[in-house]
C-alpha positions in Angstrom: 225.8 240.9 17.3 227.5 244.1 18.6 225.6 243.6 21.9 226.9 240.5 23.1 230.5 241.8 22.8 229.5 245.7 24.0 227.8 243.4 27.4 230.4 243.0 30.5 231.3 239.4 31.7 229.0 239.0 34.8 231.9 239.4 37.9 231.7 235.2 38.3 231.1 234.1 35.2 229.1 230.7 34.9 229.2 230.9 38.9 226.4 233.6 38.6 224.9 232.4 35.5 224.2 228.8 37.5 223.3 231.1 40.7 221.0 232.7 38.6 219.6 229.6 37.1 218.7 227.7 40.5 217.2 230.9 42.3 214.6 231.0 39.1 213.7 227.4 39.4 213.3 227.9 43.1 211.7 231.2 42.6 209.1 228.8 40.1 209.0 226.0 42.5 208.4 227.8 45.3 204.7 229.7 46.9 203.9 232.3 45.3 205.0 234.7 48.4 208.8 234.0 47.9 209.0 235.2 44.2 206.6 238.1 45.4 208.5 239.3 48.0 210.4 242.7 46.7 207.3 243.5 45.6 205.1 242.9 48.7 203.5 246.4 49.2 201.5 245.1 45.5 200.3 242.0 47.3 198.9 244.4 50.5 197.0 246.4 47.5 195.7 243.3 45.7 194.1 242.3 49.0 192.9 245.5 49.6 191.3 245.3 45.7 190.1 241.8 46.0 186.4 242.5 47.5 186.0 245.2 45.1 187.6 243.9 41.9 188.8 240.9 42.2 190.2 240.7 38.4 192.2 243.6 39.4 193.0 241.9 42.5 194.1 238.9 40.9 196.2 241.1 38.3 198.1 242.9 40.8 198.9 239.7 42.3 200.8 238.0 39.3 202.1 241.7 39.0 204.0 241.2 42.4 205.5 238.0 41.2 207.0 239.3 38.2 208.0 242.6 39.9 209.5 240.1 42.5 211.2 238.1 40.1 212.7 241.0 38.1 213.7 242.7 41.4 215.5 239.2 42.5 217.5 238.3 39.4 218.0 241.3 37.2 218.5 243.6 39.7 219.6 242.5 43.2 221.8 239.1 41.4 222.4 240.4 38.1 223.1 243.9 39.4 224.6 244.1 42.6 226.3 240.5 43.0 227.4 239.8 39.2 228.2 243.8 39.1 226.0 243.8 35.8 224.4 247.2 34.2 221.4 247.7 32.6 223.4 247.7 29.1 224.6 244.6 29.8 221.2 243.1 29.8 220.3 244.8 26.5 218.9 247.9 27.7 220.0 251.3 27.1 219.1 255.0 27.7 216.6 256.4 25.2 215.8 253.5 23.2 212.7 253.2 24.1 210.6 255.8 21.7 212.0 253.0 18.9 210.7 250.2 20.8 207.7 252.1 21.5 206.6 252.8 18.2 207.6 249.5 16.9 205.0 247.9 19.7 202.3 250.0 18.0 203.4 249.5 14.4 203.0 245.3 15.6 199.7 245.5 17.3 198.2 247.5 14.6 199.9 244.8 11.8 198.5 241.8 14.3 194.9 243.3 14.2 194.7 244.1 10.5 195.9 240.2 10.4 193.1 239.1 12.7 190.5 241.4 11.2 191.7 239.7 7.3 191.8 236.4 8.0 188.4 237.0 10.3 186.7 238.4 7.4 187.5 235.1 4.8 186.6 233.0 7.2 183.3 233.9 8.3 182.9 237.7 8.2 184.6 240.3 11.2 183.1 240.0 14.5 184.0 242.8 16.1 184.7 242.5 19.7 184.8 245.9 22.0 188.1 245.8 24.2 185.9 246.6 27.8 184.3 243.3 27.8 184.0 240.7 31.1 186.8 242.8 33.2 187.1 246.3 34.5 188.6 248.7 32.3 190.9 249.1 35.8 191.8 245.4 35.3 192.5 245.6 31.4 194.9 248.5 32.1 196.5 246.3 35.2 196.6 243.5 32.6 198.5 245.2 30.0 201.3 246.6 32.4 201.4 243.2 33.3 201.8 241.2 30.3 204.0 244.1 28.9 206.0 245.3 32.3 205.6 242.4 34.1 206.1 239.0 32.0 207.2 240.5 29.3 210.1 242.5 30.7 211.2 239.7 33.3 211.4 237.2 30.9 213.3 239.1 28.0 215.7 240.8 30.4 215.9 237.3 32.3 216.3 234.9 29.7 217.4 236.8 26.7 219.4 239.7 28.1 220.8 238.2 30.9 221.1 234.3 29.9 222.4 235.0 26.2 225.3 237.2 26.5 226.4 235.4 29.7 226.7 232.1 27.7 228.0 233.7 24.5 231.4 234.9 26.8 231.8 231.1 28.4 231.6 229.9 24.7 233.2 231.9 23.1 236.9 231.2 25.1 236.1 227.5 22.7 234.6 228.5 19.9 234.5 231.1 17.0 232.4 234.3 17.2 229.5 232.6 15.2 229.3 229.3 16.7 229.5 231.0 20.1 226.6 233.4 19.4 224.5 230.2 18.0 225.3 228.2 20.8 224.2 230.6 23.1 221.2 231.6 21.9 220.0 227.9 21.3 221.4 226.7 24.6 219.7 229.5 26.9 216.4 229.2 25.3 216.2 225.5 26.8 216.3 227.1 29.6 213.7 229.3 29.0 211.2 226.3 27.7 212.2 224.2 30.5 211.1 227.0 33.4 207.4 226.7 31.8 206.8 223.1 33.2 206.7 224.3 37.0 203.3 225.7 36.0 202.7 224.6 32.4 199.8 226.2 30.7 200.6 225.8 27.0 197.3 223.7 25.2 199.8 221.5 23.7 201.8 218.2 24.6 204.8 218.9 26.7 207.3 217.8 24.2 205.5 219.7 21.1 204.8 222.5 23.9 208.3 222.7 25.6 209.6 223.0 21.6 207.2 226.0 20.8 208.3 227.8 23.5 212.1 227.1 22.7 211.2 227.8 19.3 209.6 231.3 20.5 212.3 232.0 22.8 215.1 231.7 20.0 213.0 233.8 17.8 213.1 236.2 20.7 216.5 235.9 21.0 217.2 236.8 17.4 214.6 239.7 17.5 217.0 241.5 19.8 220.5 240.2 18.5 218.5 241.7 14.9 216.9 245.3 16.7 219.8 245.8 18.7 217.0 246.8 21.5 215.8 244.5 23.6 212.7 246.7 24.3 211.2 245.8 21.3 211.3 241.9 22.0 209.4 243.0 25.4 207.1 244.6 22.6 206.4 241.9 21.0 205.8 239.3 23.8 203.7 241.2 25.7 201.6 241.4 22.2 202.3 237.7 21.9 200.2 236.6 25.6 197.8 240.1 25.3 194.6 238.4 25.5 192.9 242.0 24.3 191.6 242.7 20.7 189.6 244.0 18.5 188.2 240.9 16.6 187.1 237.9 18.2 189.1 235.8 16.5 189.3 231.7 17.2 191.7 230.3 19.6 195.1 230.3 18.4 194.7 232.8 15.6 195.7 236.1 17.8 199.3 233.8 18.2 199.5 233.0 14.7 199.4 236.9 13.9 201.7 237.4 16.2 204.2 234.8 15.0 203.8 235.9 11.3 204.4 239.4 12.3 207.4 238.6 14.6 208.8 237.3 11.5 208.6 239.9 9.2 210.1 242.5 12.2 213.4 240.5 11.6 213.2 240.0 7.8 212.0 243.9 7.8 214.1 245.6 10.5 217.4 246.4 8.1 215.5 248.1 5.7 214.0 250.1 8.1 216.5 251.5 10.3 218.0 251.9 7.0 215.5 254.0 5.8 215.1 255.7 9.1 218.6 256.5 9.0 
């Protein structure tokens, strides 16, 4: 909890958290150029890339439009109009060797997951990472889902969104309910920018509530960690399309999930141990 009350009030309040909230949705409603614009000189390279490579191409591309988006929310709105720091969207200097190590402490667990329940299903097929793209791509794809998706949406939607909301509620409400209402109020948010370009092999209403679902246990992974690095950790594990096993569709998620879960029944006993 100690982040929400260490974060500063943005400089105009709900003003800026509303701002914030339209630009996205016109960021998500908009061609693709708008949202990639702060991060144009990747769009010149991705066409430079795309007779070559074009996964890499392609890659570079969605790069440019999270880079964009980070660039015009977090940084340019969140930073220079709402006078917000990076502490104040959960991120802080040198806590990153923690998240780091938890990232690979995950993706090993997730593998060892998919690998098991591969094996007692009908025995491990092993699946060499370099398969249909370029090992350029795979390495484009992973600072994308991790640096690009990954850190836009947590930084967006969780470090942003959730200590912004826990200030306005917390003027009405005690410290608990504030910090619940935020959390489950700004994760609506986060399910509901998903339908501009839905992709989830679900319903919308079953979808939409997944992703809620997955944005509060996102949520809680930081308000648990303390480090909102190791939330990006884990989502960018969560869409990795990469591994080792070729497990079927939907299984590398539900590792994931299951492993997500144990971080925040786990991460007490560690620290304390670490500690």
């Amino acid at each position: 909890m100690n982040v929400l009350t260490q974060s500063r009030r943005a400089r105009f309040g709900l003003v800026c958290v509303a701002a914030a909230l339209a630009f996205n949705h016109t960021l998500l409603a908009s061609p693709g150029w708008l949202a990639a614009l702060p991060a144009y000189p990747l769009v010149l390279l991705a066409r430079g890339l795309e007779p070559q490579d074009p996964g890499l191409a392609v890659t570079f591309q969605y790069l440019a439009t999270a880079w964009g988006r980070l660039l015009w929310l977090p940084v340019l709105l969140g930073g220079t109009v709402c006078g917000l720091r990076a502490r104040d969207f959960g991120i802080y200097k040198g806590r990153w060797k923690e998240a780091l190590a938890a990232t690979l402490v995950m993706w090993a667990a997730i593998e060892l997951v998919l690998a098991a329940a591969s094996a007692l299903w009908n025995g491990p097929a092993w699946k060499p990472i370099p398969g249909r793209h370029s090992a350029a791509a795979m390495a484009a794809g992973v600072v994308y889902y991790f640096f690009g998706v990954a850190l836009f949406e947590e930084a967006f939607y969780r470090g942003f969104l959730v200590p912004q909301l826990f200030h306005a509620f917390r003027t009405r409400f005690a410290r608990q309910a504030a910090v619940l209402l935020a959390v489950l109020v700004s994760q609506l948010f986060f399910a509901l920018a998903h339908l501009p370009h839905y992709r989830v092999p679900l319903p919308v209403p079953l979808g939409l509530t997944v992703l809620w679902l997955t944005g509060v246990l996102l949520a809680l992974m930081w308000l648990r960690t303390g480090n909102l690095l190791v939330g990006v950790g884990w989502h960018g594990l969560l869409d990795l399309p990469y591994h080792l096993t070729g497990a079927p569709p939907g299984w590398p998620e539900g590792a994931a999930y299951l492993v997500g879960l144990l971080v925040l029944a786990a991460w007490p006993l560690v620290r304390g141990r670490a500690r």
